[in-house]
N, C-alpha and C positions, 0 to 999 in steps of 0.2 A: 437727468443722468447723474448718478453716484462716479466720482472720481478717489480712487485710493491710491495711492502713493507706499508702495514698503520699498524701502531701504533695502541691501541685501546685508546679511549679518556678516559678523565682525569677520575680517577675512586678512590673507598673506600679505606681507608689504612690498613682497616681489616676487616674480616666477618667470621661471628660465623663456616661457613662451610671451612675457611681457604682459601689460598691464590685462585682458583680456583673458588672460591664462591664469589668473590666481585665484587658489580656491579658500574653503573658509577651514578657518582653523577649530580644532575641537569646541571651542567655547562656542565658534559660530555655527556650527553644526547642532550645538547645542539651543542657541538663539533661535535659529530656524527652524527647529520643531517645536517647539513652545509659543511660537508667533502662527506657526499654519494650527495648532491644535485651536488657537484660540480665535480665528479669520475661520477655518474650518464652520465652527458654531455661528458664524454671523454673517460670512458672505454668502448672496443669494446664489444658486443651482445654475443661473447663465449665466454668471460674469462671467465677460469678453478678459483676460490673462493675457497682457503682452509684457513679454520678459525680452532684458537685454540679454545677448547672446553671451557675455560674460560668463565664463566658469562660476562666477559668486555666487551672479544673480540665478543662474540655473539651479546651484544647487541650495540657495535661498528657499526657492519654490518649489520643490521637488517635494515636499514632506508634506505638502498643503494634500497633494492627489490628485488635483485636477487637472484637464488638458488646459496646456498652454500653447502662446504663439510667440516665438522669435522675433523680436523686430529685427531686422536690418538694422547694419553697422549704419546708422544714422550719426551724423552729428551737425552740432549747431555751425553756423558759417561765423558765430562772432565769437565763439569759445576753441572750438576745436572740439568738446568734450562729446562724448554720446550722449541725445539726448529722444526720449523718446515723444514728443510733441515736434522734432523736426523731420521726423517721418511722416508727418500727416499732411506736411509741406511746407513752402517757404512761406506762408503767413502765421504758421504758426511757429518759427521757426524762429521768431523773434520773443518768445515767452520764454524760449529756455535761456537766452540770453540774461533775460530778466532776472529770472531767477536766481541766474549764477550771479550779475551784479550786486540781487538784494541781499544773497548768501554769504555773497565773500569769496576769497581765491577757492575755498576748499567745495563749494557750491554746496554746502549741506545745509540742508533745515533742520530745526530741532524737533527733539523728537516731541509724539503726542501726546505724552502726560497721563490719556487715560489707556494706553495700550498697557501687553503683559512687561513689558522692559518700562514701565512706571517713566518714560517721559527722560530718562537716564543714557548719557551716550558710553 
């Protein structure tokens, strides 16, 4: 099984409807087409698509074309944060933890180096 990981592009630092509600700003609107054109040419015809319910990450994905699936407002029991491996249940539920620890408060990884955003945050 192939596992891909996309970030949702650069998006608002606030929105009146709270973290959940904020959408992506021109530049990431921008990011987002340019990341689906390029996943477009290389992901296979059944990838399984599960998107957080996030304003961001919806409109993230929205430019790739293809159907997707909502997780559920999932989140980790030792973070708080949404995570989408704690929807698969509580044994996995301890990886997103992980991740946040190895990541740092902000829980992000760096980027891939060989993608269209050149590995640049």
């Amino acid at each position: 099984m192939d596992l891909l990981l996309w970030r949702h592009a650069e998006a608002e630092d606030t929105a009146p409807g709270g973290d959940l509600g904020r959408a992506l700003t021109a530049r990431g609107r921008a990011q987002a087409e340019r990341v689906a054109a390029w996943l477009g040419e290389r992901l296979p015809d059944d990838a399984h698509i599960l998107v957080s319910p996030a304003k961001r990450c919806q409109q993230t994905v929205a430019p790739l074309g293809r159907t997707t699936t909502t997780a559920a407002a999932q989140t980790s029991s030792g973070t708080g944060r949404w995570c989408p491996m704690a929807a698969m249940g509580p044994s996995r539920d301890s990886r997103c933890d992980v991740a946040s620890n190895h990541y740092g408060a902000a829980g992000r990884a760096p980027g891939p180096g060989g993608g269209p955003e050149g590995g640049r945050r």
